[in-house]
C-alpha positions as a printed Julia matrix, in Angstrom:
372×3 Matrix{Float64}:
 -24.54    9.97   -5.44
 -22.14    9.54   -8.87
 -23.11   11.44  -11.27
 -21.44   13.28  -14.59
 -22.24   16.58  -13.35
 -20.3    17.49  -10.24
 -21.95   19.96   -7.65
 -20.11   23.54   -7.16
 -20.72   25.56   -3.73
 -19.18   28.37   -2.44
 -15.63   29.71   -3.65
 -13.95   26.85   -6.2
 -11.55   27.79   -9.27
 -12.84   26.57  -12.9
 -10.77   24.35  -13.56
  -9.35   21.35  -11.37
  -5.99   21.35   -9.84
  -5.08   24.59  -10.84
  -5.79   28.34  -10.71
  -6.1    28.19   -7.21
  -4.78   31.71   -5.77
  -3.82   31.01   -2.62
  -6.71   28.2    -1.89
  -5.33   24.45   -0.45
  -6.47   22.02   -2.66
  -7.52   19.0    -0.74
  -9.23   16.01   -1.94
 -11.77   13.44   -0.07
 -11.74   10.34   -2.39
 -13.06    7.06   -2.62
 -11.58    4.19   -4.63
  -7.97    4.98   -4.84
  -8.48    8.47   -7.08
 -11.01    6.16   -8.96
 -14.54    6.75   -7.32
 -16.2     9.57   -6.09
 -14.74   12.58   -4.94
 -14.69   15.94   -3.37
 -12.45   18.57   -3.19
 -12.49   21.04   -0.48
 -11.03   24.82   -1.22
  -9.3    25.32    2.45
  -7.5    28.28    3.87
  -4.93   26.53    5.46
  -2.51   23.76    4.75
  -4.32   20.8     6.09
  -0.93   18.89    6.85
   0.25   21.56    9.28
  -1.54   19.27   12.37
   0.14   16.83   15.57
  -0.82   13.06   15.49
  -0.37   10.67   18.37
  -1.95    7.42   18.6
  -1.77    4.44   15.29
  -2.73    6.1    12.72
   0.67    8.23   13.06
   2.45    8.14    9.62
   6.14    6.98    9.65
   8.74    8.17    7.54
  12.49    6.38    7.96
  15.64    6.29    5.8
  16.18    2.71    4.81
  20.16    3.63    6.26
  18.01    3.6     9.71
  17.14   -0.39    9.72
  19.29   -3.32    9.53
  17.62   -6.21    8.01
  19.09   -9.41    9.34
  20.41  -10.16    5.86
  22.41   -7.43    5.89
  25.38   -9.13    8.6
  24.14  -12.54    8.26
  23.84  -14.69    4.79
  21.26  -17.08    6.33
  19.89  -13.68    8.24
  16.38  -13.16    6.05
  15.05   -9.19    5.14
  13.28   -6.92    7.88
   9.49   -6.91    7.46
   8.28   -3.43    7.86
   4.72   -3.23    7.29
   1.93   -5.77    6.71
  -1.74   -6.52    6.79
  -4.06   -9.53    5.34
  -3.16   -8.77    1.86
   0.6    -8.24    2.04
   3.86   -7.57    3.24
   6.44   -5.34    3.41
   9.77   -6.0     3.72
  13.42   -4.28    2.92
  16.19   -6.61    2.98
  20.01   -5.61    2.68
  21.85   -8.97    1.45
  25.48   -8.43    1.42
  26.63  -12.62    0.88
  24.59  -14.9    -1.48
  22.39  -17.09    0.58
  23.68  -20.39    1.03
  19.88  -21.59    0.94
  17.1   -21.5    -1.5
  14.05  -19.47   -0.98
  10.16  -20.6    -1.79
   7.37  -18.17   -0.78
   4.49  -20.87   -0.37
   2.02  -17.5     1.11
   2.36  -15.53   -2.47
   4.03  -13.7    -4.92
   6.8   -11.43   -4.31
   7.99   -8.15   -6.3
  11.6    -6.95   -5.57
  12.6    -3.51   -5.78
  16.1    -2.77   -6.57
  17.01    0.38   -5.38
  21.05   -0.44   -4.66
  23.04   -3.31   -6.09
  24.02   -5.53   -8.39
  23.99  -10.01   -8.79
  21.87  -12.98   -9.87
  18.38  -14.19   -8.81
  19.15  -17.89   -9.6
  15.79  -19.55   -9.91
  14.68  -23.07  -11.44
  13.79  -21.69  -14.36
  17.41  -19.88  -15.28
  19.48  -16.85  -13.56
  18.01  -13.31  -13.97
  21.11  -10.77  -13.27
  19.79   -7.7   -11.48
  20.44   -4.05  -11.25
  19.53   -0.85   -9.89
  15.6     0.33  -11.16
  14.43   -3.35  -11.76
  11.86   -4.84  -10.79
  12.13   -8.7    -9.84
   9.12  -10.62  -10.07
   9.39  -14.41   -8.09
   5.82  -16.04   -8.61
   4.61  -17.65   -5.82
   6.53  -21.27   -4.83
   8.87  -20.58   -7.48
  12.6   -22.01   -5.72
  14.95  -19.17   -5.87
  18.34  -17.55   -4.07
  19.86  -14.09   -4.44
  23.82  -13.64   -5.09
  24.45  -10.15   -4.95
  27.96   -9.28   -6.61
  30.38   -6.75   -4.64
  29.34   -4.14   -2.35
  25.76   -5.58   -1.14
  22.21   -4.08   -2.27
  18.83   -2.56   -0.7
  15.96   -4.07   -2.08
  12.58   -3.64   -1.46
  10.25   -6.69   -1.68
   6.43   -6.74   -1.74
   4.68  -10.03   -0.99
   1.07  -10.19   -2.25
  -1.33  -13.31   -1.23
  -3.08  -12.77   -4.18
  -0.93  -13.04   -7.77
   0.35   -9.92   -9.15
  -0.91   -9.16  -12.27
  -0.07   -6.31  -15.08
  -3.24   -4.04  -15.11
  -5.99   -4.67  -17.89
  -5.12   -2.56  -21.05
  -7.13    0.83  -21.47
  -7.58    3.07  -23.86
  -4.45    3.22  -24.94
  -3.7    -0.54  -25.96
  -1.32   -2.96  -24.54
   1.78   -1.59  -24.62
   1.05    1.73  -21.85
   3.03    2.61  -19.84
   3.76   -0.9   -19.45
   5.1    -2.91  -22.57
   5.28   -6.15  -21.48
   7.8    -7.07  -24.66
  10.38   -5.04  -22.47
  10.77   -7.64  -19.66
  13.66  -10.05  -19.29
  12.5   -13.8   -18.77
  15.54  -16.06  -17.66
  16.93  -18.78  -20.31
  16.51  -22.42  -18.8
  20.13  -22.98  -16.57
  21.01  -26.24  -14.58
  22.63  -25.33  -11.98
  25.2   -28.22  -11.12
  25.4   -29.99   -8.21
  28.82  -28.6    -5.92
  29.83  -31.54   -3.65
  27.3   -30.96   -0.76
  25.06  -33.97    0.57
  22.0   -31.54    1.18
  20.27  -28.32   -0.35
  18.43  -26.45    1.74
  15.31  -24.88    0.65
  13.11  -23.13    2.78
   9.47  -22.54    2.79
   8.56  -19.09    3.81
   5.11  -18.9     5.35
   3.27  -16.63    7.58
   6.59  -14.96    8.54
   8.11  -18.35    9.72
   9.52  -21.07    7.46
   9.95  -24.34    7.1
  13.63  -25.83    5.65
  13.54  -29.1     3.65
  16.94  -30.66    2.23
  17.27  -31.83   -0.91
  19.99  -34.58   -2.17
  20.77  -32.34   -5.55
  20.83  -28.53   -6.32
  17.01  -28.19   -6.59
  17.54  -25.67   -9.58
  18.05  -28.46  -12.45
  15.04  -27.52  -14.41
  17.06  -28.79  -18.25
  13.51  -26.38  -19.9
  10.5   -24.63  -18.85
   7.23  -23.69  -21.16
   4.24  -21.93  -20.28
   3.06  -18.17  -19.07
   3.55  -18.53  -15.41
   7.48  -17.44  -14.96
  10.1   -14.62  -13.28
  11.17  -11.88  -14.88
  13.07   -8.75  -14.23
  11.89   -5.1   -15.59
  13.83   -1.52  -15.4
  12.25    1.77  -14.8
  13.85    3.09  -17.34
  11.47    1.11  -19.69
   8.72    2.16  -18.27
   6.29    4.59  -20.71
   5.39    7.51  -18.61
   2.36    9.3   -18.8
   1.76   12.76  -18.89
  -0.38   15.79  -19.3
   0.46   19.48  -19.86
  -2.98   21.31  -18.18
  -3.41   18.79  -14.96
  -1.33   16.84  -12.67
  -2.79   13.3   -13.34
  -3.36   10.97  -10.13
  -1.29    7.9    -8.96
  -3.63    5.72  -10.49
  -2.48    6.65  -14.26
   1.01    5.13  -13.39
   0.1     1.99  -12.41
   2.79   -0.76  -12.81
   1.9    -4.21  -11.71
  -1.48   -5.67   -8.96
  -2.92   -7.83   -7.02
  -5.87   -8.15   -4.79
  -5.41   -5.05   -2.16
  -1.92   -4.27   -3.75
  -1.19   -1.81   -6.33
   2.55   -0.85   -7.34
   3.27    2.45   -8.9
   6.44    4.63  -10.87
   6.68    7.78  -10.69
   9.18    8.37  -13.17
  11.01   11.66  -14.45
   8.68   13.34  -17.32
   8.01   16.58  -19.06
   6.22   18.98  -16.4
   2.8    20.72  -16.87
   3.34   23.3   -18.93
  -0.19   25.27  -18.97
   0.04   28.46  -16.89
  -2.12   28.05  -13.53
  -1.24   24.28  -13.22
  -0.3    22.74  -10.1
   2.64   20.5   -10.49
   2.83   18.57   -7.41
   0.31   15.95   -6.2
  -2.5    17.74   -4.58
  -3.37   17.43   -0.79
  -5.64   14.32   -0.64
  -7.03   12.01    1.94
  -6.95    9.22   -0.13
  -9.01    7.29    2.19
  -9.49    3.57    1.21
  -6.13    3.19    0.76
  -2.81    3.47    3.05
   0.3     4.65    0.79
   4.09    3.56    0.82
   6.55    5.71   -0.8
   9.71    4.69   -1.44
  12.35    7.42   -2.64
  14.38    6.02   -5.19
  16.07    9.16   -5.93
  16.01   12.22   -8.58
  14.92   15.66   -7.81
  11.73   18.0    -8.16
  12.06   21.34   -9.18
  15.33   22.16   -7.87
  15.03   19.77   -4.67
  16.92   16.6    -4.16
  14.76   13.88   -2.89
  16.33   11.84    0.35
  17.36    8.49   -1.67
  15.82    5.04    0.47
  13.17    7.2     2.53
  10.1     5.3     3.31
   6.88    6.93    3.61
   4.13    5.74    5.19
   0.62    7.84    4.53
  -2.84    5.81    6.92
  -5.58    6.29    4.99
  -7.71    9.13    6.35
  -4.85   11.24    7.12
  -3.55   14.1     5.26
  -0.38   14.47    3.03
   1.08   16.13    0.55
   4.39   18.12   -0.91
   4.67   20.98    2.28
   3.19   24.37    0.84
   7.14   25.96    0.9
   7.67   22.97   -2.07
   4.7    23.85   -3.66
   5.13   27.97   -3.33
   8.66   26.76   -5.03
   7.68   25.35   -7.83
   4.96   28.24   -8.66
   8.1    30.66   -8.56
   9.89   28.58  -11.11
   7.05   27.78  -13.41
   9.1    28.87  -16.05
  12.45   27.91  -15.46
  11.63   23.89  -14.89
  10.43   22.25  -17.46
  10.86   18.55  -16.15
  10.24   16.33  -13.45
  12.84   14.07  -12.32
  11.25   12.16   -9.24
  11.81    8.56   -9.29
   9.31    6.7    -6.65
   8.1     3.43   -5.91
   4.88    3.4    -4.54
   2.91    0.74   -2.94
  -1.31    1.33   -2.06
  -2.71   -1.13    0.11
  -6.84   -1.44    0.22
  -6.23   -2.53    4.05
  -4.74   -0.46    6.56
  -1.1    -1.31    7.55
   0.49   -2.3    10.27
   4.08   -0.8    11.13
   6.72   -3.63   12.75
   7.83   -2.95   16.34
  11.77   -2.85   14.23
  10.17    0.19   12.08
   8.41    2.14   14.94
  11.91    1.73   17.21
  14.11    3.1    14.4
  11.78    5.91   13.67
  11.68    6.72   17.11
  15.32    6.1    17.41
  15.87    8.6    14.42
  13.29   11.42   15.43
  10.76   12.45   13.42
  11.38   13.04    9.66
   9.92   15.72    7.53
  10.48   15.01    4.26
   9.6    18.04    1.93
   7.61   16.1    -0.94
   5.21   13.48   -0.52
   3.26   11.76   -2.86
């Protein structure tokens, strides 16, 4: 039962997520970090372990897939994992597509990790850049044109809208300030000679072209609250404490029903002798976890820049106990963080595509050294 009191038994330090001397930290929770808990005290690492069967993470360097985009400018991005509430794509454009795009299933949230252009939407162009966010809501009629030199972009579709989270105690404008977005200036886009304009409808992972007489982005204004927008990482108000390692959960970015998108961001370090400074071990068991490494370093370690990291709930992860033993030695010499990671929680269990599970094959396992 939840209570305010918390039961102790057996050998457990005094204070949580630190002082641990030579104990694994490993937490059972419910709710995404949220609901109850308990935290077992172990001996042993509990990642060191074999897995065969579905629940078998997968870890893969975005250089490992080749989204159809990628060769082809009517080629669309690979889908890489999915369930009822969302998918999970990566997608690789190189050429602007010469059609326009409407999601008619749900919203979608790009992640650019590589590249530069234009989303040109009916509602004006938002230019793009590495670190931002691009949020399409759902029907809205849009096409990428990446400049020079192509891009890797993550994109999250959500059924459900995606929504900033309800303000908490600390008002409206942490760690997400919505002032800080960039909302597209009403554009016509003028008609270049063609009879047709494709648009096509994506739905259910098919889609559906219809061909209109005029460039369908001649939208002369717009009003209202419903709109795209773009939003960098580097605007993004980061959390932080110096006696405990706060949980995912604190650095919540954008949601939507079964779909929560997360930074983590570079940021002062714990500072409070005793402190762990990596993410505890944790079965965070409602939830399956996507990390995506944008790049940066922790504590002297270079993160692999475009690994995906796929965590089933119910299964154990966490930074390996040589990354952790690290950053215990240099307590004192690093004083920062400099991760930067996208991460995606999903309340229902995903499903890897038959493309993902062939290049991770393909590639052999990885064994990245920090996971969140």
């Amino acid at each position: 039962m939840e209570s305010f009191t918390h039961l102790r038994k057996g050998v457990t330090p005094r204070r949580i997520h630190a002082d641990l001397e030579g104990l694994k930290d490993d937490e059972l929770g419910r709710g995404g970090f949220e609901g109850r808990t308990a935290h077992l005290y172990r001996r042993h690492d509990p990642t060191r372990y074999r897995s065969e069967g579905p629940l078998t993470g997968v870890d893969i360097a975005a250089s490992a897939l080749t989204p159809a985009d990628k060769d082809d400018p009517s080629g669309a991005p690979l889908l890489m994992f999915s369930n009822a509430d969302c998918r999970i794509s990566l997608s690789m454009r190189a050429e602007p597509m010469p059609f326009y795009v409407r999601n008619v299933d749900g919203d979608e949230l790009h992640f650019v990790h590589q590249g530069t252009g234009t989303f040109v939407t009916e509602f004006g162009p938002l230019a793009y850049r590495p670190g931002d966010y691009v949020y399409i809501p759902k029907a809205t009629t849009y096409r990428q044109v990446p400049d020079g030199g192509g891009s890797c972009v993550l994109v999250v579709e959500a059924v459900d809208e995606f929504r900033v989270p309800p303000a908490g105690v600390l008002g409206r404008h942490f760690p997400f300030d919505s002032a800080l977005v960039v909302i597209p200036e009403a554009a016509v886009v003028e008609d270049d000679g063609r009879d047709e304009y494709e648009v096509r409808l994506y739905h259910s992972g098919q889609h559906t072209s219809i061909y209109y007489p005029h460039d369908p982005c001649d939208a002369e204004g717009w009003r209202g609250d419903n709109f795209p927008f773009t939003f960098n990482i580097d605007d993004y108000n980061v959390i932080t404490s110096e006696s405990v390692h706060l949980p995912p959960t604190v650095h919540l970015f954008m949601q939507a029903t079964g779909v929560y998108v997360m930074n983590f961001l570079p940021r002062a370090a714990e500072s409070v002798p005793g402190t762990e400074r990596f993410p505890w071990y944790h079965r965070n068991v409602d939830f399956d976890e996507i990390a995506f490494f944008h790049g940066g370093s922790v504590f002297g370690i270079d993160l692999p820049p475009g690994l995906i990291s796929h965590a089933p709930q119910g299964t154990h992860h966490g930074a390996a106990e040589k990354a952790r033993e690290r950053s215990r030695r240099r307590f004192d010499k690093d004083t920062r963080v400099e991760w930067k990671i996208i991460a995606v929680d999903t309340r229902r269990r995903l499903v890897p595509s038959e493309a993902v599970l062939t290049a991770a094959a393909e590639a052999g396992a990885a064994d990245p050294e920090i996971q969140i």
